[in-house]
KEVEXMI-333264 format. One record per residue (C-alpha): residue in three letters; x, z, y. Coordinates in steps of 0.5 Angstrom, whole numbers, padded with zeros to 4 digits, always signed. Example, Ala and Ser with C-alpha at 12.3 -4.5 7.8 and 13.67 -1.06 7.14 Angstrom:
ALA+0025+0016-0009SER+0027+0014-0002
This chain:
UNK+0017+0038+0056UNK+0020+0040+0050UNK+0025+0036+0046UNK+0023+0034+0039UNK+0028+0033+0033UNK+0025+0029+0030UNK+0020+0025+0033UNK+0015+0021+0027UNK+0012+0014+0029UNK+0005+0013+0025UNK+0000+0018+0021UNK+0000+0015+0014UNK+0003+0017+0007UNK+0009+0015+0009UNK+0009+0018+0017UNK+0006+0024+0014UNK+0010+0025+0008UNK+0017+0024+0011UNK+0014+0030+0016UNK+0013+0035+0010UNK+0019+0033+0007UNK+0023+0035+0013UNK+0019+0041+0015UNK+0021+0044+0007UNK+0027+0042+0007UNK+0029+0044+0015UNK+0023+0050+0017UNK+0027+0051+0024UNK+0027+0044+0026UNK+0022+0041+0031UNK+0018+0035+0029UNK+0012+0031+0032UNK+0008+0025+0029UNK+0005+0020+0034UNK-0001+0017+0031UNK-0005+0011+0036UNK-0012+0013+0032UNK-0016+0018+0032UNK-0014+0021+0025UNK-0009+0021+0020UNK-0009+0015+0015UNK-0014+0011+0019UNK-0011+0003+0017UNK-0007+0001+0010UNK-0006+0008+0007UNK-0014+0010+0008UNK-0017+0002+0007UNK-0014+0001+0001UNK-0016+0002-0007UNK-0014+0009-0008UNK-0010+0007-0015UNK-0004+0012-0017UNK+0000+0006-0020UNK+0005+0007-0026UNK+0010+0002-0023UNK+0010-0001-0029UNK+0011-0008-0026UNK+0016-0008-0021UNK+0023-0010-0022UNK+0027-0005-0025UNK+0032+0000-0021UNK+0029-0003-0015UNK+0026+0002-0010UNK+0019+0000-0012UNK+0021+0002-0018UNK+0024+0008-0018UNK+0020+0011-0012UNK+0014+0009-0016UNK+0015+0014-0022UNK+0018+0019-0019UNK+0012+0019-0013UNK+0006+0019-0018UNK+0010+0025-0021UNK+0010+0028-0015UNK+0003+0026-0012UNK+0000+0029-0018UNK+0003+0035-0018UNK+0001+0035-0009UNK-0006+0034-0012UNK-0006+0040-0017UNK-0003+0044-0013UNK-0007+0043-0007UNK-0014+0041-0009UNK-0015+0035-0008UNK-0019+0029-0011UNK-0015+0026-0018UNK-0017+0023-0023UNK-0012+0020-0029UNK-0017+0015-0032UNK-0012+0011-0035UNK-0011+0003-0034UNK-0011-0004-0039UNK-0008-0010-0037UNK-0011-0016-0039UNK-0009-0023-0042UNK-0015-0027-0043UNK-0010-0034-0045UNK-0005-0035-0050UNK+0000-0037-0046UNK-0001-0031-0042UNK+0003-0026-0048UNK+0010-0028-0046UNK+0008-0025-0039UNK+0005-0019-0042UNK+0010-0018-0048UNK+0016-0019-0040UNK+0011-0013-0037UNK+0011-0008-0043UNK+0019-0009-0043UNK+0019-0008-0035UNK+0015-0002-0036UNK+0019+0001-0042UNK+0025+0000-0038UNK+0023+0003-0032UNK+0020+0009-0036UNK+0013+0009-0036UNK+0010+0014-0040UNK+0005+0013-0046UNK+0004+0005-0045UNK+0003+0001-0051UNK+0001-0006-0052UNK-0006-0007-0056UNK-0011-0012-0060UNK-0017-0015-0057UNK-0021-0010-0061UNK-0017-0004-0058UNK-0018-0007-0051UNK-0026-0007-0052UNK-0025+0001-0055UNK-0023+0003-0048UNK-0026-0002-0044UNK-0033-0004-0047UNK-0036-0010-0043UNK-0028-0014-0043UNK-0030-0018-0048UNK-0026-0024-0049UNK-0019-0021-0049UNK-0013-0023-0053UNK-0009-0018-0052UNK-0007-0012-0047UNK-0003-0006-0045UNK-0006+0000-0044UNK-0003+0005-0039UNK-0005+0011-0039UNK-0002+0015-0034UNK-0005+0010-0028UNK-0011+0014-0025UNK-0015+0014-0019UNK-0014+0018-0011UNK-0017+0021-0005UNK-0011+0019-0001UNK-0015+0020+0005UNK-0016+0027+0003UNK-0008+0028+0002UNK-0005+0026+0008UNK-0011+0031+0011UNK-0007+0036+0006UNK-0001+0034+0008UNK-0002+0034+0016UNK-0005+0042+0015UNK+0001+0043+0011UNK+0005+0040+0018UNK+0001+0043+0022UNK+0003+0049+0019UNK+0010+0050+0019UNK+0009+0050+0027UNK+0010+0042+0028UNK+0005+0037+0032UNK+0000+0031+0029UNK-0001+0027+0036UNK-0007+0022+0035UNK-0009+0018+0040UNK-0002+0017+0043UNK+0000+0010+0041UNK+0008+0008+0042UNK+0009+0003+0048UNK+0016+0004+0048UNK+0023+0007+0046UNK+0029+0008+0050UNK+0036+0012+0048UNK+0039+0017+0053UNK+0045+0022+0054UNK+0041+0028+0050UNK+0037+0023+0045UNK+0030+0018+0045UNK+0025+0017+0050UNK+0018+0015+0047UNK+0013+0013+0051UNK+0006+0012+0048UNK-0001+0010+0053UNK-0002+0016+0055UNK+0005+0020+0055UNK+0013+0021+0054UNK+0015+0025+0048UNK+0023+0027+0048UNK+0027+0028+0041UNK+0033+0028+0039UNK+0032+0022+0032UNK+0027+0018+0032UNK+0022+0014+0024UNK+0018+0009+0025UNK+0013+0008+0020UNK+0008+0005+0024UNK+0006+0000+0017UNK+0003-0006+0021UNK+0006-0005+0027UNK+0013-0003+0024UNK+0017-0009+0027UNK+0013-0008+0034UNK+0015-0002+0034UNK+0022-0003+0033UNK+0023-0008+0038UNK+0020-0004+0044UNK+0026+0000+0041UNK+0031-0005+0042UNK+0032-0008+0035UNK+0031-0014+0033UNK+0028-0015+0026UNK+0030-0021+0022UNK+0022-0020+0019UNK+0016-0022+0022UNK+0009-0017+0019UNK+0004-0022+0017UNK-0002-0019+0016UNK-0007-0021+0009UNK-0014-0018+0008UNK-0016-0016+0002UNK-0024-0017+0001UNK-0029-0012-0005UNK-0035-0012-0008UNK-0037-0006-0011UNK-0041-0006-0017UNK-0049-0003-0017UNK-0050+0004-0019UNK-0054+0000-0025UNK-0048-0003-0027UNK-0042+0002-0026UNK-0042+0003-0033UNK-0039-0003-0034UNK-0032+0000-0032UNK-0029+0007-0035UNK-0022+0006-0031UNK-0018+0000-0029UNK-0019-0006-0030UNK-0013-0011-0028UNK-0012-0018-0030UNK-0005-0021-0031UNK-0002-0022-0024UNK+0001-0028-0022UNK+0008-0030-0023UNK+0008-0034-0016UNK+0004-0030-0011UNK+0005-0021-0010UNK-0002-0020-0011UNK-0005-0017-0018UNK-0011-0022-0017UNK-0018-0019-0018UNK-0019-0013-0021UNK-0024-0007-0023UNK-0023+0000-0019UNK-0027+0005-0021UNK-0026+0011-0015UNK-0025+0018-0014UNK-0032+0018-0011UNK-0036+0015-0016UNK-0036+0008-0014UNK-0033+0002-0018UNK-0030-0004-0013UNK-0029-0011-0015UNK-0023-0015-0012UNK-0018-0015-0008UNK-0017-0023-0006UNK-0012-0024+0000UNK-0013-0029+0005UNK-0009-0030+0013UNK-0012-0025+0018UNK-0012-0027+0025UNK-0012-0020+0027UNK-0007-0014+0023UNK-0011-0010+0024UNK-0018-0015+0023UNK-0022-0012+0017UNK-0027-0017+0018UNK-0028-0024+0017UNK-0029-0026+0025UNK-0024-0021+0026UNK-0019-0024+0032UNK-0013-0023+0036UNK-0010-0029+0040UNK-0004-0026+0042UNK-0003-0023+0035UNK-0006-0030+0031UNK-0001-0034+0036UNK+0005-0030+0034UNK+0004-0030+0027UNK+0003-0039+0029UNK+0009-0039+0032UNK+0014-0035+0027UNK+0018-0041+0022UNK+0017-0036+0016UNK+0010-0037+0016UNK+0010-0044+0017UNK+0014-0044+0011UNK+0009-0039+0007UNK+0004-0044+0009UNK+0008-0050+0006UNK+0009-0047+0000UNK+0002-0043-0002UNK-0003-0048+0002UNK-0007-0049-0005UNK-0007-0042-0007UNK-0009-0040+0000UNK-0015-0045+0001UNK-0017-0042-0005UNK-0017-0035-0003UNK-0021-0037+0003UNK-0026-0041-0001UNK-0027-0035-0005UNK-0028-0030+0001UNK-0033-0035+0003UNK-0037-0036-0003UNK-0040-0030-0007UNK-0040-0034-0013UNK-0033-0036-0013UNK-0031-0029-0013UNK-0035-0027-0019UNK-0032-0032-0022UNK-0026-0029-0023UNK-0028-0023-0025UNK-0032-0026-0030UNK-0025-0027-0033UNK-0024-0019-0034UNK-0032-0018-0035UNK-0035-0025-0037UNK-0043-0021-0036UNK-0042-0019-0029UNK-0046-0023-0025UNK-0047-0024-0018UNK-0053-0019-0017UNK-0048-0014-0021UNK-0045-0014-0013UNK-0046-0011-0006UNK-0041-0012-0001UNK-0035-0006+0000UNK-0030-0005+0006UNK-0024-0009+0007UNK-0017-0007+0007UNK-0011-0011+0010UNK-0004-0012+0007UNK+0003-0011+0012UNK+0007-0016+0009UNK+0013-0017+0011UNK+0016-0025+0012UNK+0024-0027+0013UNK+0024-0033+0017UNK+0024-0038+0011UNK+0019-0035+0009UNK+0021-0031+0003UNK+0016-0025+0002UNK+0021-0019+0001UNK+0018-0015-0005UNK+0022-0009-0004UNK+0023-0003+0002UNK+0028-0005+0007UNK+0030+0001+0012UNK+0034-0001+0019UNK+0039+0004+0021UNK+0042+0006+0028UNK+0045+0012+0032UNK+0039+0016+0032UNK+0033+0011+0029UNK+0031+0010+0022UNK+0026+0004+0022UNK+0021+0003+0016UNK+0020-0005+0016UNK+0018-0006+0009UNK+0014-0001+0005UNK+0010-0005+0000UNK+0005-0003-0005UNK+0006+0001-0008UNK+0007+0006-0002UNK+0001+0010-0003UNK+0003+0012-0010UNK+0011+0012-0009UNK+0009+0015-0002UNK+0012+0023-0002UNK+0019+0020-0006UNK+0019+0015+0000UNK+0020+0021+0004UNK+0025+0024+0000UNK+0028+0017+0001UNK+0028+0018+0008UNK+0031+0024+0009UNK+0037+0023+0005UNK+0038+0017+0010UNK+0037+0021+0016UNK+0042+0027+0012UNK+0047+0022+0011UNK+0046+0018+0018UNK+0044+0024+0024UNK+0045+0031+0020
């Protein structure tokens, strides 16, 4: 059996754009990407909202920050070049209360500093000129640079331009465990055993189980959330030019419900987060008893919940009650009505939980001898996604090579 380079663990834009990094900087380098599904970017990469952020939110000289905007320089220019689906529609942050300026004026100096091209703080009147039916704002920021994707389609394009270069995608093959020898690594998934010399794991969901079949033991725990859509009636899709985001909650690491309009045409309305008793449970009465059990037993979910109990009681009302969740996003668009929406496929979040149940909010990497383990690739992992795999490789030039 031949023996790999490298050897890749998941298929989703961080997976599959370490890969082409590597393949464009190493042509005679032989690389393998193990996939558990049937196609590339089947979980958090092809299930989220399709948005090209700015990185205007994020804490500046952060890895979020930086790889952000350089990844969304990058992806655009992917989509060029290769013809995949984009669209830079342009994004307006809305504060719908006085007392939520000074948060916004906080986001507009975060995104000045982290070199957000274009972005400018606007009038009522100015929102309504971009955003029709967001009728009761007292202020915004326009981002311009902020736009919609096929991400699907570019991890398609990115696995041809692997394959291209004489590399392997291996679906199918989900890794069951990792053990080192003499030569290099051992990876056995349900169906096989793969040899290689350095081994990346950006299994997202399962980043942390993959790296303990490997013998690290993680200090973080991935906790998985679900996030819930609507999505507007072809009658109404004229209420969304764009995006159309709310001021995000201080205390919480999501955006709150918002106004995505999609390279396909269509206009989701969401996401809400709550607990999923399953990390890949997209469904409300998705259920894994062994997964559920261990999140239960982990301290920093205990300390999560402690913490956050009214806000995630709150979330699940909302996931029950169509009339809660319209509510929301009445405060975005006040004439939305129930009626407006129809259900739309559901996303699930990794995210990654330390033991006192602080939510990390940045990319962390563990590093051994002949391993790079990816525990914590938040959003904005999709848009920052071919920069994180200049990222990577840095790491492994540094640490294998």
């Amino acid at each position: 059996m031949a023996t790999y380079d490298f050897i890749i663990v998941g298929a989703g834009i961080v997976g599959l754009s370490t890969a082409y990094k590597i393949t464009q900087s190493y042509s005679d380098l032989n690389i393998l990407v193990l996939e558990k599904e049937d196609d590339v970017a089947a979980h958090q990469t092809g299930n989220n909202s399709g948005v090209i952020h700015s990185g205007i939110y994020y804490k500046p000289n952060s890895y979020r920050a930086k790889n952000c905007v350089d990844g969304r320089h990058q992806l655009v220019n992917f989509c060029e070049r290769h013809g995949v689906d984009y669209e830079i529609c342009g994004k307006v942050i809305v504060a719908t209360d006085e007392e939520d300026i000074p948060r916004l004026n906080k986001i507009f100096e975060t995104g000045q500093i982290n070199g957000i091209e274009g972005i400018k703080k606007i009038d009522p009147q100015e929102v309504t000129e971009i955003e029709p039916y967001v009728t009761n704002s007292v202020k915004g920021i326009h981002v311009p640079c902020s736009g919609i994707v096929d991400y699907v389609g570019v991890c398609q394009q990115l696995r041809t331009l692997i394959e291209e270069n004489n590399n392997r995608v291996a679906c199918e093959q989900e890794v069951t465990n990792i053990d080192q020898n003499k030569s290099g690594l051992s990876v056995k998934t349900t169906t096989d055993t793969f040899d290689g010399k350095y081994l990346i794991n950006c299994a997202g969901l399962y980043s942390d189980h993959v790296a303990e079949s490997a013998g690290v033991r993680p200090d973080i725990q991935i906790v998985p959330f679900r996030g819930e859509y609507y999505e507007l009636k072809p009658e109404v899709k004229h209420f969304v030019n764009g995006l159309i985001y709310p001021m995000p909650n201080p205390a919480f690491p999501f955006l709150g419900v918002h106004f995505t309009k999609m390279v396909r045409g269509a206009v989701e309305c969401g996401p809400n987060a709550v607990f999923a008793f399953k990390r890949e449970g997209y469904d409300k009465l998705s259920f894994d008893l062994e997964e559920t059990i261990e999140t239960l037993n982990f301290p920093g979910f205990y300390n999560l919940s402690r913490k956050y109990w009214k806000m995630g009681l709150d979330e699940w009302y909302r996931s029950f009650s169509k009339k809660v969740f319209v509510k929301g996003l009445q405060k975005l668009i006040p004439s939305i009505r129930p009626k407006h929406l129809k259900p739309s496929p559901s996303g699930v979040r990794a995210m990654a939980l330390k033991p006192n149940g602080e939510i990390l909010d940045d990319f962390q990497f563990e590093v051994t001898e002949r391993e790079i383990h990816i525990l914590n690739a938040p959003s904005p992992a999709a848009t920052a996604g071919l920069a994180i795999g200049d990222e990577i490789l840095k790491r492994a030039e540094n640490t294998f090579m």
